[in-house]
LOLUMFI-612909 format. One line per 4 residues: number of its first residue (from 1); their letters; for each residue x, y, z of N, C-alpha, C, O. Coordinates in Angstrom, 1 decimal, decimal comma. Each point is the difference from the previous one (the first is absolute). Layout:
BEGIN
NUM = a = X/Y/Z/X/Y/Z/X/Y/Z/X/Y/Z | ...
END
This chain:
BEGIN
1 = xxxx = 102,3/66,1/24,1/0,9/-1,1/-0,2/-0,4/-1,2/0,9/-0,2/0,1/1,2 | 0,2/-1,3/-1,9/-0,5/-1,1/1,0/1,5/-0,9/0,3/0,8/0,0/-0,9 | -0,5/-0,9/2,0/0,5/-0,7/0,4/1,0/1,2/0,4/-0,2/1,2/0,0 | 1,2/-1,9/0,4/1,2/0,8/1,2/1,0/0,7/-1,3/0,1/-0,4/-1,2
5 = xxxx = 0,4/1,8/2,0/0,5/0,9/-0,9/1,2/-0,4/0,1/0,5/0,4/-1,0 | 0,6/-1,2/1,9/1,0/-0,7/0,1/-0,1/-1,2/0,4/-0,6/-0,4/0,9 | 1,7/-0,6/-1,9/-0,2/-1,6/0,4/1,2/-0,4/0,6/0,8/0,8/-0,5 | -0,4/-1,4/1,0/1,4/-0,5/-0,1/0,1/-1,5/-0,6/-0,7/-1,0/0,4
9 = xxxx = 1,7/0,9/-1,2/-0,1/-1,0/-1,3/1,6/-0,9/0,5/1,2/0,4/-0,3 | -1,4/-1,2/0,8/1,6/-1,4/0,1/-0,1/-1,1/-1,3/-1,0/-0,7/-0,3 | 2,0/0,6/-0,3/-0,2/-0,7/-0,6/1,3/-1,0/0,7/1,0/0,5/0,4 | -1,3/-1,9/-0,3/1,0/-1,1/0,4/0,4/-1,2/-0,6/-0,2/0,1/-1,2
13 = xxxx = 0,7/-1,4/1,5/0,6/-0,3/-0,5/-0,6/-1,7/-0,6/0,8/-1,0/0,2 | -2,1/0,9/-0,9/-0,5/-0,6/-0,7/0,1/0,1/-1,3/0,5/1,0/-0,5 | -1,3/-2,3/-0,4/-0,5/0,9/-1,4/-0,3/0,7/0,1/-0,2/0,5/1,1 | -0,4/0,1/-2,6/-0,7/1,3/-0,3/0,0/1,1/0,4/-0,9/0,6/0,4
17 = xxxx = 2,4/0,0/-0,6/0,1/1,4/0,3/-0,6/0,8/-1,0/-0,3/1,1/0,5 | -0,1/-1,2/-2,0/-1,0/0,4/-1,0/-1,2/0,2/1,0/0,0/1,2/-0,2 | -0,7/-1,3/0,8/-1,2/0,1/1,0/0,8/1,6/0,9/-0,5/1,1/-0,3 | 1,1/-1,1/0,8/0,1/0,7/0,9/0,5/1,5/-0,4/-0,3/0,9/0,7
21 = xxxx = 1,5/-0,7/-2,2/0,3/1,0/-1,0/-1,7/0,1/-0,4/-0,5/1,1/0,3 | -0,4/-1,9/-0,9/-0,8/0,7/-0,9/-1,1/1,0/1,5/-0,4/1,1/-0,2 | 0,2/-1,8/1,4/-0,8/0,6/0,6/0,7/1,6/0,1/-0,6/1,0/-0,2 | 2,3/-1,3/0,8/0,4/1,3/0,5/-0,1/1,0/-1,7/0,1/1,2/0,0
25 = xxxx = -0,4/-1,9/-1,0/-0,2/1,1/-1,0/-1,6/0,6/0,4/-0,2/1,2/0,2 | -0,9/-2,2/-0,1/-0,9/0,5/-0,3/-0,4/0,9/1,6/-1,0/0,7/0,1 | 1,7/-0,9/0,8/0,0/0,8/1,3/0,0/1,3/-0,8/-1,0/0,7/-0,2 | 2,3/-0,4/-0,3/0,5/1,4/-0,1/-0,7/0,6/-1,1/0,1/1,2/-0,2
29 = xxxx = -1,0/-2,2/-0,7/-0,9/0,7/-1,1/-0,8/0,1/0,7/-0,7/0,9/-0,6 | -0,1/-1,2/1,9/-1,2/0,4/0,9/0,7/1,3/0,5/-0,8/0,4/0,9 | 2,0/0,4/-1,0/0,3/1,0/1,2/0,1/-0,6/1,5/-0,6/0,6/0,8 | 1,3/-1,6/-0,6/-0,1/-0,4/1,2/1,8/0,1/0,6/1,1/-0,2/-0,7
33 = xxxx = -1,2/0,6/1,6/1,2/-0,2/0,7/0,6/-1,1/0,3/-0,8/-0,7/0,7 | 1,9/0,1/-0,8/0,2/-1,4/-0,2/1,2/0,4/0,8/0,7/1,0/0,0 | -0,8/-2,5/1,1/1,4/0,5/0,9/0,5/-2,0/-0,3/-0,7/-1,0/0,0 | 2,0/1,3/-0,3/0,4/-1,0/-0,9/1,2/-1,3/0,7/1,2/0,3/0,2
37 = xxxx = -1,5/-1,0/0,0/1,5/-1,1/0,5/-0,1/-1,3/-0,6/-1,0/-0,5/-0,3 | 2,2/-0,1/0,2/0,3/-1,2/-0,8/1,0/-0,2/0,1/0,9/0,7/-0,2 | -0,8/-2,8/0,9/1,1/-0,7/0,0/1,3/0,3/-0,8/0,1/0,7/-1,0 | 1,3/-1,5/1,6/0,2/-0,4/-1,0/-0,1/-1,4/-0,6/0,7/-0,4/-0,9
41 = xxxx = -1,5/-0,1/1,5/-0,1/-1,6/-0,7/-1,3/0,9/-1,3/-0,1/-0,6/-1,1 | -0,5/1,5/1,4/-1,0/0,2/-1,3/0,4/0,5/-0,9/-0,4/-0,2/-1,1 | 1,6/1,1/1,5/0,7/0,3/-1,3/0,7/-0,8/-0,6/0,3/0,2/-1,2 | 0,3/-1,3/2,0/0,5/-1,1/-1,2/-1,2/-0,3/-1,0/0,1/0,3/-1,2
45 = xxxx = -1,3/-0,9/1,7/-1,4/-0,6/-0,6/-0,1/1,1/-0,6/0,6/-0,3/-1,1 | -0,9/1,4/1,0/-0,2/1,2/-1,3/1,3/0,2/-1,1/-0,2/0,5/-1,1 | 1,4/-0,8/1,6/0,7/0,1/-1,1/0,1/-1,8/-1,0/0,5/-0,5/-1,0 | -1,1/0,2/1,9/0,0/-1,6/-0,9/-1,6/0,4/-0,8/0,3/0,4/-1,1
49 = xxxx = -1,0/-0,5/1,2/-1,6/0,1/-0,2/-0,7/1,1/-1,1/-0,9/-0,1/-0,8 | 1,8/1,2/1,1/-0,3/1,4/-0,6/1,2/0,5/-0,9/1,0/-0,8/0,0 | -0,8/2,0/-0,6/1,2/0,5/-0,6/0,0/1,1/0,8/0,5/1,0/-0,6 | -0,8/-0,8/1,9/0,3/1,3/0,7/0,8/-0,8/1,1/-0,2/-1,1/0,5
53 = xxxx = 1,2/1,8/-0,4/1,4/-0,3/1,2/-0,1/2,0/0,6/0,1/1,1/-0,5 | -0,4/-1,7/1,8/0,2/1,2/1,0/0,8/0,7/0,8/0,1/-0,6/1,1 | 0,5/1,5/-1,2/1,7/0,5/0,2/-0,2/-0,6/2,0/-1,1/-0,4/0,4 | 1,9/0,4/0,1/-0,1/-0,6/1,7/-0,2/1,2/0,5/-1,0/-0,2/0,6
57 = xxxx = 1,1/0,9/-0,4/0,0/1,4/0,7/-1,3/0,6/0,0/-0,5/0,5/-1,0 | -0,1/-0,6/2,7/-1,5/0,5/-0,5/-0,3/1,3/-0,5/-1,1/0,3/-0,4 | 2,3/0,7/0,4/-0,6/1,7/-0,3/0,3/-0,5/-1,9/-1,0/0,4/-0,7 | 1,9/-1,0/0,1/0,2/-0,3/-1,5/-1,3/-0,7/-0,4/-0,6/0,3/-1,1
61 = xxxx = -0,1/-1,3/2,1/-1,1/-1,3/-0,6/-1,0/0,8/0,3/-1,1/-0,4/-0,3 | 1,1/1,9/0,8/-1,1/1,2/0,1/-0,1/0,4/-1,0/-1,2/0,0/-0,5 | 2,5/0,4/-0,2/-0,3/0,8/-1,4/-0,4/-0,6/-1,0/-1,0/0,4/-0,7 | 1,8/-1,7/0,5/-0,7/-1,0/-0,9/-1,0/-0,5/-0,1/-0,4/-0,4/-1,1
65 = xxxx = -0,1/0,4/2,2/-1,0/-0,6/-0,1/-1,8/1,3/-0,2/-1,1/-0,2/-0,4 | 1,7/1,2/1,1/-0,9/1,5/-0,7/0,4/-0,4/-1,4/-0,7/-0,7/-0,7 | 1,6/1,1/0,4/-0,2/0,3/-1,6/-0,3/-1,7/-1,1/-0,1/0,0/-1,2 | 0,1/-1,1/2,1/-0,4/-1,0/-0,8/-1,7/0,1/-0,3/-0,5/-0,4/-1,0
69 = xxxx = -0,1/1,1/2,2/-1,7/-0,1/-0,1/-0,1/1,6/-0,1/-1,2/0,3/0,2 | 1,8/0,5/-0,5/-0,4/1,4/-0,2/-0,6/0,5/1,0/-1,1/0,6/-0,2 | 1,8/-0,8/1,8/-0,9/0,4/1,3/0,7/1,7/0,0/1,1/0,5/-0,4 | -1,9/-0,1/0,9/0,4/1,3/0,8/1,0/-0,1/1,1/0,1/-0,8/0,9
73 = xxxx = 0,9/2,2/-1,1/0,8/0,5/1,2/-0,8/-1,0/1,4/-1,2/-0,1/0,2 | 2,1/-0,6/0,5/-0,6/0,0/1,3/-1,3/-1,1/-0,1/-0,4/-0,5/1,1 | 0,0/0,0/-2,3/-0,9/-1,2/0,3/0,1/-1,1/0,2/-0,9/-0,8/0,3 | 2,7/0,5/-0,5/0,1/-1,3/0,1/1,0/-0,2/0,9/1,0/0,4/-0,4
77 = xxxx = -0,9/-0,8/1,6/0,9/0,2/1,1/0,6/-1,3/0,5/-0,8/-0,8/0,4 | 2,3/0,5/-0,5/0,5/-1,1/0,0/1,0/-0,1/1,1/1,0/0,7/0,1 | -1,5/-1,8/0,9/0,8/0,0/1,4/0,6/-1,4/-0,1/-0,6/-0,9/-0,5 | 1,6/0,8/1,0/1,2/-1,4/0,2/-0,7/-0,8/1,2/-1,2/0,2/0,4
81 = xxxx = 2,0/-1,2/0,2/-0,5/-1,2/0,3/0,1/0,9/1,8/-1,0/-0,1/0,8 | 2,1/0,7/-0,5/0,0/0,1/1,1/-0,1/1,5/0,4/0,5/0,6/0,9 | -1,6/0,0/-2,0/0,0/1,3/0,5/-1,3/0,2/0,8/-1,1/0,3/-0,5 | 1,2/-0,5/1,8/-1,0/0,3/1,2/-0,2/1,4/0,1/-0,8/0,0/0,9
85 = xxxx = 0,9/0,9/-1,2/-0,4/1,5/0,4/-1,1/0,1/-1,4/-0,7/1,0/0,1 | 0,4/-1,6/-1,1/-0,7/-0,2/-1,1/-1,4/0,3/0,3/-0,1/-0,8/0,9 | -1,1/1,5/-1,0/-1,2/0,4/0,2/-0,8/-1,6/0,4/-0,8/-0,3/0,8 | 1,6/-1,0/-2,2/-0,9/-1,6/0,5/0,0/-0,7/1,5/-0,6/-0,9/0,7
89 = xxxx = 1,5/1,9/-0,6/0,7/-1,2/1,4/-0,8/0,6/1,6/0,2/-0,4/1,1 | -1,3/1,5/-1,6/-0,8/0,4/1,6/-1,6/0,1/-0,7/-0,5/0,5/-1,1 | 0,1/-1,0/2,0/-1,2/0,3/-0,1/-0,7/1,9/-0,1/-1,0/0,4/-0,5 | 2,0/0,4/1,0/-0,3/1,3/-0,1/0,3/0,3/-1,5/-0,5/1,1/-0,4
93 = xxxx = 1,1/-1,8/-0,6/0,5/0,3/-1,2/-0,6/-0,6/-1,2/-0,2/0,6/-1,0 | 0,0/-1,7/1,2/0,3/-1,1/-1,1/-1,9/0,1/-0,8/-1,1/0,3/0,6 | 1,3/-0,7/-1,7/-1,1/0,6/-0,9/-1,2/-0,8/0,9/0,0/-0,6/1,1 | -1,0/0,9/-2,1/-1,3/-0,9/0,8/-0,5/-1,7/-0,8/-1,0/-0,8/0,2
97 = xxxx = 2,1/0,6/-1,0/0,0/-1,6/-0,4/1,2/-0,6/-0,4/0,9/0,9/0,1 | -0,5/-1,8/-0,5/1,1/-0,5/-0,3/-0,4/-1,5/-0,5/-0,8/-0,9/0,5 | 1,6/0,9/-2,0/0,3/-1,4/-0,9/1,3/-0,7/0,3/1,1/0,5/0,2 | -1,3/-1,5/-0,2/1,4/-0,6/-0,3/-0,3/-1,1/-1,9/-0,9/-0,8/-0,4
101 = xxxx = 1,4/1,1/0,1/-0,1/-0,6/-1,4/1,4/0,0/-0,7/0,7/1,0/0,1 | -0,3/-2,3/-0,9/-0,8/-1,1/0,6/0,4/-0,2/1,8/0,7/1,0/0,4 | -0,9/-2,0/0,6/0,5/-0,2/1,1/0,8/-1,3/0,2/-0,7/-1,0/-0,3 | 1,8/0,9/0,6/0,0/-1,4/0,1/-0,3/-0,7/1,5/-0,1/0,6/1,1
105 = xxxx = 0,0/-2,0/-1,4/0,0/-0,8/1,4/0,9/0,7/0,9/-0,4/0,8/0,8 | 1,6/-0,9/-0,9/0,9/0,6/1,1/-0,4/1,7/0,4/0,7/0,7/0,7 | -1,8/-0,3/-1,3/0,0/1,6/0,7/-1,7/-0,1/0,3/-0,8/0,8/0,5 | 0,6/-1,6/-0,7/-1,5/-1,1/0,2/0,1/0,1/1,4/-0,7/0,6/0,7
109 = xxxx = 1,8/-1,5/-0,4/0,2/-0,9/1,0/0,6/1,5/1,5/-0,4/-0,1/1,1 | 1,3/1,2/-1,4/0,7/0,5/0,6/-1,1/1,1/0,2/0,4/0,7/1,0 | -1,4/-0,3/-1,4/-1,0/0,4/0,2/-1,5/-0,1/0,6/-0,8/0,9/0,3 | 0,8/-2,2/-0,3/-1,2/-1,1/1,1/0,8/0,0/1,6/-0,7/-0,1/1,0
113 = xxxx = 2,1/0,1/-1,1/0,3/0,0/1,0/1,0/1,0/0,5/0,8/-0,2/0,9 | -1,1/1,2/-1,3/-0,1/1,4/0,4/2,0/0,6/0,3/0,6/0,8/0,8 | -0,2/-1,8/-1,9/1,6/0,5/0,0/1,0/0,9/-0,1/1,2/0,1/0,4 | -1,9/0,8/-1,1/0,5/1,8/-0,6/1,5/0,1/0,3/0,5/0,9/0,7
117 = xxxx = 0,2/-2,3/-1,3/1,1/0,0/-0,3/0,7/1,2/-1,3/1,2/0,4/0,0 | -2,5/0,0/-0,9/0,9/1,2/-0,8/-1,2/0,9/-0,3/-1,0/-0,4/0,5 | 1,0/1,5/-1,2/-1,1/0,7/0,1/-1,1/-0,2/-0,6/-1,0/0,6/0,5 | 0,8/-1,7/-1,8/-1,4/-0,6/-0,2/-0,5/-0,4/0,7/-1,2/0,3/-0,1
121 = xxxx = 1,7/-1,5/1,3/-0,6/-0,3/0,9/-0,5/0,6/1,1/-0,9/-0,3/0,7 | 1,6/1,2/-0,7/-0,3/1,1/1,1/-1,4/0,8/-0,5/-1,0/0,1/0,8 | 1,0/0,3/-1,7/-1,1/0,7/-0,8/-1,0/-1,0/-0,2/-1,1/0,5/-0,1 | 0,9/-1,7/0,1/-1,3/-1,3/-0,1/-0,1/0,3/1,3/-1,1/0,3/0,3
125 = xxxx = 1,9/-0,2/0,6/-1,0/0,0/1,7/-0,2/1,0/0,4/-0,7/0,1/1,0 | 0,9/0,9/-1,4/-0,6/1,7/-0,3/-1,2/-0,3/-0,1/-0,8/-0,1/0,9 | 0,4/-0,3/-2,6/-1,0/-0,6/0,1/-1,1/-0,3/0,9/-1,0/0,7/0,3 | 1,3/-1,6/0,0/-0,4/-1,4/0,5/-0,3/0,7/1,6/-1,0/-0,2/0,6
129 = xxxx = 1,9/1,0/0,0/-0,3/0,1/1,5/-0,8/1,6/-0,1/-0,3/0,6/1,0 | 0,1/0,0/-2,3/-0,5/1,5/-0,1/-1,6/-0,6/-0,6/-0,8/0,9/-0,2 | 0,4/-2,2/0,1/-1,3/-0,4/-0,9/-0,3/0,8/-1,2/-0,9/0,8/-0,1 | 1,9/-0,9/-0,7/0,6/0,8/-1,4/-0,8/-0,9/-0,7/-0,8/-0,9/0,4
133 = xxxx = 1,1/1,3/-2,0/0,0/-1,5/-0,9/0,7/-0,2/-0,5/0,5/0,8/-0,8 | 0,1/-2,5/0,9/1,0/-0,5/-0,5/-0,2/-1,2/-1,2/-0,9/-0,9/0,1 | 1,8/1,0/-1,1/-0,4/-1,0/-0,8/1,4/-1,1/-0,4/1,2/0,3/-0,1 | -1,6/-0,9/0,1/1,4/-0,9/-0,4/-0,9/-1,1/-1,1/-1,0/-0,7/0,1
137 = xxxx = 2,0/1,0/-1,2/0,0/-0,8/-1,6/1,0/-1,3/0,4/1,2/0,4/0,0 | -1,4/-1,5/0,3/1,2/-1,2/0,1/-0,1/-0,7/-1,6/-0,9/-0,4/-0,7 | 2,1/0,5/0,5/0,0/-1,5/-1,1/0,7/-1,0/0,2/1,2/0,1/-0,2 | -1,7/-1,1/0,5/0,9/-1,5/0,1/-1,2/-0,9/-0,7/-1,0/0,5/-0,5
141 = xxxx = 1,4/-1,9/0,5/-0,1/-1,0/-0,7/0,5/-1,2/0,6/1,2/0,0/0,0 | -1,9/-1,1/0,5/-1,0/0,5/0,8/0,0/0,3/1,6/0,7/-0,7/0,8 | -1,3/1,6/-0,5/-0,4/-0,1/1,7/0,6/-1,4/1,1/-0,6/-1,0/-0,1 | 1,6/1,2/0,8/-0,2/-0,2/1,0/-0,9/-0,1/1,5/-0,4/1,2/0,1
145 = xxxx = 0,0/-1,7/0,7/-0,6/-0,2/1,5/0,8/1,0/0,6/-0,4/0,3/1,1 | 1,4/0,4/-1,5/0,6/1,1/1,1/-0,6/1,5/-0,9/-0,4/1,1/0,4 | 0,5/-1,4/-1,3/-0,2/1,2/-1,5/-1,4/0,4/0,8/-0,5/1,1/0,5 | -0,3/-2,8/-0,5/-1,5/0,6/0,1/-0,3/0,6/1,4/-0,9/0,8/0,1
149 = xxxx = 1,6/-1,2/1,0/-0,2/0,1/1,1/0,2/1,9/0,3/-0,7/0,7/0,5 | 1,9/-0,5/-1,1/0,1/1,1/0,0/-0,8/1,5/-0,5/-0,1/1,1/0,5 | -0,3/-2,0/-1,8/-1,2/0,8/-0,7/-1,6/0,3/0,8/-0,7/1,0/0,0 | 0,7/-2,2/0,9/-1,1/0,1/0,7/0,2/0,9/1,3/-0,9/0,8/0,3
153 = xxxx = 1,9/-0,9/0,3/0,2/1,0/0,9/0,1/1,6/-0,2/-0,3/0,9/0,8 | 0,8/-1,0/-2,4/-0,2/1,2/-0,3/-1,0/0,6/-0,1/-0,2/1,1/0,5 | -1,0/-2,0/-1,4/-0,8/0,3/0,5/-1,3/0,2/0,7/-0,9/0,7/-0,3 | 1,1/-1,4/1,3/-0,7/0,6/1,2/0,7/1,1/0,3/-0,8/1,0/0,0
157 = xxxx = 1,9/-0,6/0,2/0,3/1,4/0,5/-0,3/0,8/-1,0/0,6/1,1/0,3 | -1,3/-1,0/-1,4/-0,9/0,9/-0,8/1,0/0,4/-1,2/-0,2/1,1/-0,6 | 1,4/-2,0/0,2/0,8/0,2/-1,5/-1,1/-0,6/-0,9/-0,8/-0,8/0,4 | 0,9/1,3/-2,0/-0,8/-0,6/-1,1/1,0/-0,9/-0,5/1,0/0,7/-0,1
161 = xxxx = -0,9/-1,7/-0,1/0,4/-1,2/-0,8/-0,4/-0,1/-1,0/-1,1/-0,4/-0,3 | 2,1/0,9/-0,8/-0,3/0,0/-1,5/0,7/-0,4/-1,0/0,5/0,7/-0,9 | -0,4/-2,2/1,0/0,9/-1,2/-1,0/0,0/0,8/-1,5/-1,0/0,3/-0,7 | 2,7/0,0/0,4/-0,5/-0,1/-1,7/0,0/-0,6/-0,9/0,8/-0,4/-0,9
165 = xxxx = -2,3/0,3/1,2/-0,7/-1,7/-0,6/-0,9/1,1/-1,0/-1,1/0,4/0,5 | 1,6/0,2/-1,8/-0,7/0,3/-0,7/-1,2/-0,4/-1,0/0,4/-0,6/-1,0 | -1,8/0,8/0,9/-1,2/-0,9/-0,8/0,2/0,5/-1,2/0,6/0,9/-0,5 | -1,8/-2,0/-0,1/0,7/0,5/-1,2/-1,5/0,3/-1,1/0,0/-0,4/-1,2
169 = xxxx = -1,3/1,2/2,0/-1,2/0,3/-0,8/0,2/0,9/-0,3/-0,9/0,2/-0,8 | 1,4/0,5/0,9/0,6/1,5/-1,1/0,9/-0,9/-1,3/0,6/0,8/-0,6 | -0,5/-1,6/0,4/0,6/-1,1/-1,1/1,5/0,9/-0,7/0,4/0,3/-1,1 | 0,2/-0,2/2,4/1,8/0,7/0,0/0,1/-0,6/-1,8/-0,3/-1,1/-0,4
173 = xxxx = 0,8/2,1/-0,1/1,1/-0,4/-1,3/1,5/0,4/0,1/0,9/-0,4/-0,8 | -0,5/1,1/2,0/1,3/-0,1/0,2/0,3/-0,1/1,2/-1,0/0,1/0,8 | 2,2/-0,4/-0,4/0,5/-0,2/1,4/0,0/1,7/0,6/0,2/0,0/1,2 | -0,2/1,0/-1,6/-0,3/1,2/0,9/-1,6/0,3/0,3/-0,5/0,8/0,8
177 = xxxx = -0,3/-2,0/-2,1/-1,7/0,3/1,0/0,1/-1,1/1,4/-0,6/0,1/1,1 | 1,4/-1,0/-1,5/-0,2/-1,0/1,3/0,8/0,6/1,7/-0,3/-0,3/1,2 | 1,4/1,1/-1,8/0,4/1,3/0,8/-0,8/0,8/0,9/-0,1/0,0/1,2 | -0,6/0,7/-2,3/-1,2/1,1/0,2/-1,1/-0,8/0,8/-0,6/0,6/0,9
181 = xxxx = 0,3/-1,8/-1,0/-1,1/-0,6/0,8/0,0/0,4/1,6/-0,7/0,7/0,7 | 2,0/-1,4/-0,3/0,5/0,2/1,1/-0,2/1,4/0,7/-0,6/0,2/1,1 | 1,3/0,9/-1,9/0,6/1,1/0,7/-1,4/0,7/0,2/-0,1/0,9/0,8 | -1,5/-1,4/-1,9/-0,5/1,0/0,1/-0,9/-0,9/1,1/-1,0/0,7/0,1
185 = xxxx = 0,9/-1,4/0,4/-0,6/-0,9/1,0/0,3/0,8/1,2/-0,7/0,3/0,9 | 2,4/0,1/-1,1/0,3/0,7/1,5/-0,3/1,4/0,1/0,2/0,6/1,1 | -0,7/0,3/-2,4/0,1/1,1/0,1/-1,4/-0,1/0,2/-0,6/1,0/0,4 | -0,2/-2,0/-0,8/-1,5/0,2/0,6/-0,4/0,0/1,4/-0,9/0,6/0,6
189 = xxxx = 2,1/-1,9/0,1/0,0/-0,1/1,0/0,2/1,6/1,0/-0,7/0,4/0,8 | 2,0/0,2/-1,4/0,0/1,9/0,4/-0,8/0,6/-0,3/0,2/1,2/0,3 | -1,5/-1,6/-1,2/-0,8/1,2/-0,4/0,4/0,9/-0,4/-0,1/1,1/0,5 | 1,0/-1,4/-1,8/0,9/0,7/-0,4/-0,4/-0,4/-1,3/0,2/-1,2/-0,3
193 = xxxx = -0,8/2,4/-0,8/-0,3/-0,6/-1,4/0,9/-0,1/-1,1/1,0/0,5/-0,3 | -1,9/-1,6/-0,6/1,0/-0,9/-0,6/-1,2/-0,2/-1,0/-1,2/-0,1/0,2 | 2,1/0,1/-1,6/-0,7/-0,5/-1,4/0,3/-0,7/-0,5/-0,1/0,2/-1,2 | 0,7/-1,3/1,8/1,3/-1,1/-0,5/-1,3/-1,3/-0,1/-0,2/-0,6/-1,0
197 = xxxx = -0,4/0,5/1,8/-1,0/-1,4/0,3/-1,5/0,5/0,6/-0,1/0,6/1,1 | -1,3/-0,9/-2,2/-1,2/0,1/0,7/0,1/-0,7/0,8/0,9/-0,8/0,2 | -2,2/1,3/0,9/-0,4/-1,0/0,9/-0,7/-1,1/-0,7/-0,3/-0,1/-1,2 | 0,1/-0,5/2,1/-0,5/-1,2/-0,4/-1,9/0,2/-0,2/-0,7/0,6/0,8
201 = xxxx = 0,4/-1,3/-2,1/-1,3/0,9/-0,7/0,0/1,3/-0,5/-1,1/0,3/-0,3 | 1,8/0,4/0,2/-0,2/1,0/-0,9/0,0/-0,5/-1,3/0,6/-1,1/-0,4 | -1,4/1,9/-0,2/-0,2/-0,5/-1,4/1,1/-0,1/-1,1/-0,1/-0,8/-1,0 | 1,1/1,9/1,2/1,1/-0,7/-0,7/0,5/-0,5/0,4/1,1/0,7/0,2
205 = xxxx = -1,0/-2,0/0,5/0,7/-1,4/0,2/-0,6/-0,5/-1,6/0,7/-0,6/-0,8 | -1,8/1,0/0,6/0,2/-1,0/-1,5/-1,0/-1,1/0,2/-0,3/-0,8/-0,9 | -0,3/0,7/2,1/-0,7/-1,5/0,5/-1,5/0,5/-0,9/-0,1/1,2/-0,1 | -0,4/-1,7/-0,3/-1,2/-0,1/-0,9/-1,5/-0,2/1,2/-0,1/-0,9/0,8
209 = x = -0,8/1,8/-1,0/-0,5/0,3/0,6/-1,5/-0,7/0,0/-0,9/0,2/0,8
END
């Protein structure tokens, strides 16, 4: 098996919660152990965005959310904002990478500067102080001088910065390939395989040779 056998996956409180459901699907179709948390500003954005609304209770947003991707007993593991005894919250626990998708500026921002006001953030400086890998997906429109400032700090301290700023040479015909662009950019980034998007030059891109 290549890339890490557990991720821990935050989804927060930007666009594009579609990005962050399709990756935790294709986590759990790789067999990967997914340890799971999400705002509630994201769940407002996913019940506006998507037709999935998420019961509040993380042991219920467990079950639902196993049986929405057909994960296994125990693959998909869903901890609340302030549950610190949670495997993300120590470095002795917490998997060997972590997504935030999408991220917003404000967990951008509470994470550059090392806030772990609730347990996503706590789990980015896990991360971040264990030389883990961290990725954060932002969507805004456009960039601020603090947005960027922050991005840059991030990464110097060794986070991947991955706007989803989807391309478009795979020539998307629907808004779930412009989806797929994204999510499989990050699962390449995990070395985590994916048949959603060639690389670039393989011969089925279609480019004429």
């Amino acid at each position: 098996m290549s890339g890490p056998a557990r991720v821990t996956l935050a989804m927060t409180g930007a666009s594009g919660a579609q990005y962050g459901l399709r990756l935790l699907d294709c986590l759990v179709q790789e067999d990967r152990e997914v340890h799971f948390m999400i705002s509630k500003a994201a769940q407002l954005v996913m019940a506006t965005e998507t037709d999935v609304t998420l019961p509040a209770k993380p042991q219920a947003m467990q079950v639902f959310l196993s049986e929405y991707t057909g994960a296994a007993p125990g693959q998909i593991r869903v901890y609340g904002k302030e549950d610190w005894m949670a495997p993300v919250a120590s470095g002795s626990g917490a998997p060997g990478a972590m997504v935030v998708v999408p991220c917003s500026t404000g967990t951008l921002s509470a994470i550059a500067t090392g806030a772990c006001n609730n347990l996503i953030e706590r789990a980015a400086d896990v991360a971040l102080k264990e030389r883990r890998q961290l990725i954060l997906v932002p969507r805004e429109a456009p960039y601020s001088s603090i947005h960027l400032e922050n991005m840059l700090k991030l990464s110097n301290l060794g986070a991947l910065i991955v706007p989803a700023s989807p391309g478009f040479y795979h020539q998307p015909q629907t808004i779930d390939d412009l989806v797929d662009f994204v999510v499989a950019r990050i699962l390449n980034l995990l070395d985590i395989p994916q048949d959603m998007l060639p690389r670039w030059g393989e011969h089925h891109l279609g480019i004429d040779e």
